[in-house]
N, C-alpha and C positions, 0 to 999 in steps of 0.2 A: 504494500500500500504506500500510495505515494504521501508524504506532506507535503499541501499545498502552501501552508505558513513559511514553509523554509525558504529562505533567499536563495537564487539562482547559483550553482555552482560558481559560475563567473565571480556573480557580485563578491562571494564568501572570499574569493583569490583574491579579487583586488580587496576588500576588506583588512585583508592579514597585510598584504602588501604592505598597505597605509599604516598599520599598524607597527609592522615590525619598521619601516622607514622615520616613523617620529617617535618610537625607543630608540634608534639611535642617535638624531638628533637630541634625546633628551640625554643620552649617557654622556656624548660629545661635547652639551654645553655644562653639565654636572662636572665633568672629567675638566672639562675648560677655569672652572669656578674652582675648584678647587687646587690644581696644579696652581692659578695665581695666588691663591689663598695661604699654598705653602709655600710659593717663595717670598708673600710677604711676610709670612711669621718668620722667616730664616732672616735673625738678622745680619746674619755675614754677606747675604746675599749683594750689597752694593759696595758693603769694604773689599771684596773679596773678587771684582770683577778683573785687575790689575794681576791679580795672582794666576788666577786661571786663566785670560790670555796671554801671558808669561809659558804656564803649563803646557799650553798645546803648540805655542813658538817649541820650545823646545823637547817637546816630545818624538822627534825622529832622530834625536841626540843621544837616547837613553839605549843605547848599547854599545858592546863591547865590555871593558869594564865598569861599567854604570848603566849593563844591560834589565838588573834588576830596580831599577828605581821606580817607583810608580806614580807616575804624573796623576795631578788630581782631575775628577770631573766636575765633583761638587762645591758649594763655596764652607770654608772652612777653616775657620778662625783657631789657631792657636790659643789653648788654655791659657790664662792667665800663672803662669810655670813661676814658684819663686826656688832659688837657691844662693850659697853662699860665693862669694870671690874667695881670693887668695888672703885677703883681709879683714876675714868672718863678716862682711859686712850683706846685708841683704839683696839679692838684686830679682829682679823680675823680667823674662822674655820684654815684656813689654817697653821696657826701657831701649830695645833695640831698634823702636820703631824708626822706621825710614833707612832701613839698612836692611838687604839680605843677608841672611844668616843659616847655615848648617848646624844645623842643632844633634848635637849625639852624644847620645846619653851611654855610658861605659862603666866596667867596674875589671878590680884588677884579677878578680878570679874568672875571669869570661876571659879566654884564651882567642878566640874571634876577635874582641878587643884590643888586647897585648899587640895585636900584630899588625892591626890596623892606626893606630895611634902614632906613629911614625909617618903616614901618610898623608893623615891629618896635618900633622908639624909642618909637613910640607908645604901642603896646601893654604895652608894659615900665611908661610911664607912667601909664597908666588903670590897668592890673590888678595889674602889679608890687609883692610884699608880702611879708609871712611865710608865705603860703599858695602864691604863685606866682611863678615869673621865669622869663622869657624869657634864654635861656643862649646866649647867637650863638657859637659858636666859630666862628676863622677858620681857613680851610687850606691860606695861600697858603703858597710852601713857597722863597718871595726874598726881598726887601729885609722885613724886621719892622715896619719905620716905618710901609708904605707902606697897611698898614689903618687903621693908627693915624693916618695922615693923612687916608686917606677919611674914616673914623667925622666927623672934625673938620669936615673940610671939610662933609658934609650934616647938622651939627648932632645926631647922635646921642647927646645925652647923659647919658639914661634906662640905657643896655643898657651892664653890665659888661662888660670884654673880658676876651675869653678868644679863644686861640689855640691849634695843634697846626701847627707847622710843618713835620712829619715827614708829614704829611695820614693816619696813623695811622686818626685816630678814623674815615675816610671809611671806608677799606678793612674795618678791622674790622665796621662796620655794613653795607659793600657782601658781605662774607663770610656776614653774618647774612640777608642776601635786602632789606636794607633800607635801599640807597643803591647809584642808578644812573647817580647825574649830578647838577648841583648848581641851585638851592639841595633841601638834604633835610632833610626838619620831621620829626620826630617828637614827640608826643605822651603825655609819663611822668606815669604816674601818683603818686601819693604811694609807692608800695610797688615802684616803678623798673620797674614793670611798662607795655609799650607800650599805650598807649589810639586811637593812631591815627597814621598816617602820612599823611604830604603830598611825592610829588617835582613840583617845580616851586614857582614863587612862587603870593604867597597873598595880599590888601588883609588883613593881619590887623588892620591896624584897623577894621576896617569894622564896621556893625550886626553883621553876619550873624556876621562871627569872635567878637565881645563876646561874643553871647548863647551861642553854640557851649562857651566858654571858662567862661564864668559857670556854666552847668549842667555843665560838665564839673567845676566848683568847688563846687558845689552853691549857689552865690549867687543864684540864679534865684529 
């Protein structure tokens, strides 16, 4: 038996049609509204514009030995990081504003460390200036001497110390997704904004890290 109440095959097609045509429309501008939504709550999102095209300028630089770096996508503001200098005195990331900075955090029982730290010195030496420094904070959490005698012993004498005995800065950064084990580089832009991560060591002195660094400073 037929119903004759039913609406024609036809119409029921175009029906759905229309229907499923203005769900999408509706998920589109829902999807539209809220993607602006969250990059207005991001509030790195305008400090953070300088950094990230910084990030992808130099994102076909990241290998060789600085094959592991990981340029960022998203905007992403460096924690407010405090630790001590060479003269207990307090310092904070944020003092470093308007300067690119290599930040890595190290300890003397992390043997990945040990061997990289020398390359750092380096690095600190050739690039290190009013535009750039290599920032080593230490995170051993024993004896205080006992970097300050490493640094000695492998001739370190380029790279300012700085320390966090409390290993603070590690967790705070391991909270932010961005430290899971040592040694861990990050990459600050002038405006404290991240331009790139690194877990694990790195020849930063090498060609490949100079030129990486140079166009991340625009000296290229």
């Amino acid at each position: 038996m037929i119903d004759k109440s039913a609406p024609p095959r036809r119409q029921v097609s175009h029906l759905r049609i229309f229907a499923a045509a203005a769900a999408g429309v509706i998920v589109a501008v829902l999807a539209g509204i809220y993607g602006i939504g969250r990059l207005q709550r991001n509030p790195a999102a305008g400090r953070c514009k300088g950094a990230l095209a910084t990030a992808f300028r130099i994102a076909p630089l990241a290998r060789g030995e600085v094959a592991a770096l990981i340029v960022t996508h998203t905007p992403f503001r460096v924690p407010d990081l405090t630790f001590k200098d060479a003269a207990g005195r307090t310092r904070m990331i944020e003092q470093w504003r308007g300067r690119t900075v290599l930040l890595n955090l190290w300890a003397t029982w992390c043997v990945p460390c040990r061997r990289e730290i020398p390359a750092l010195d380096a690095l600190e030496a050739q690039l290190g200036g009013p535009h750039f420094e290599v920032v080593a904070v230490n995170i051993d959490t024993g004896d205080p001497n006992k970097p300050r005698a490493f640094l000695s012993k492998v001739g370190a004498t380029h790279l300012a110390y700085y320390a966090d005995d409390s290993a603070k800065v590690f967790q705070e950064l391991k909270m932010a997704g961005r430290a899971f084990g040592l040694p861990t580089t990050l990459l600050v832009g002038r405006s404290g904004c991240e331009i790139g991560e690194m877990a694990g060591p790195a020849a930063w002195a090498s060609d490949d890290a100079i030129k990486l660094l140079r166009a991340a400073l625009g000296t290229t």
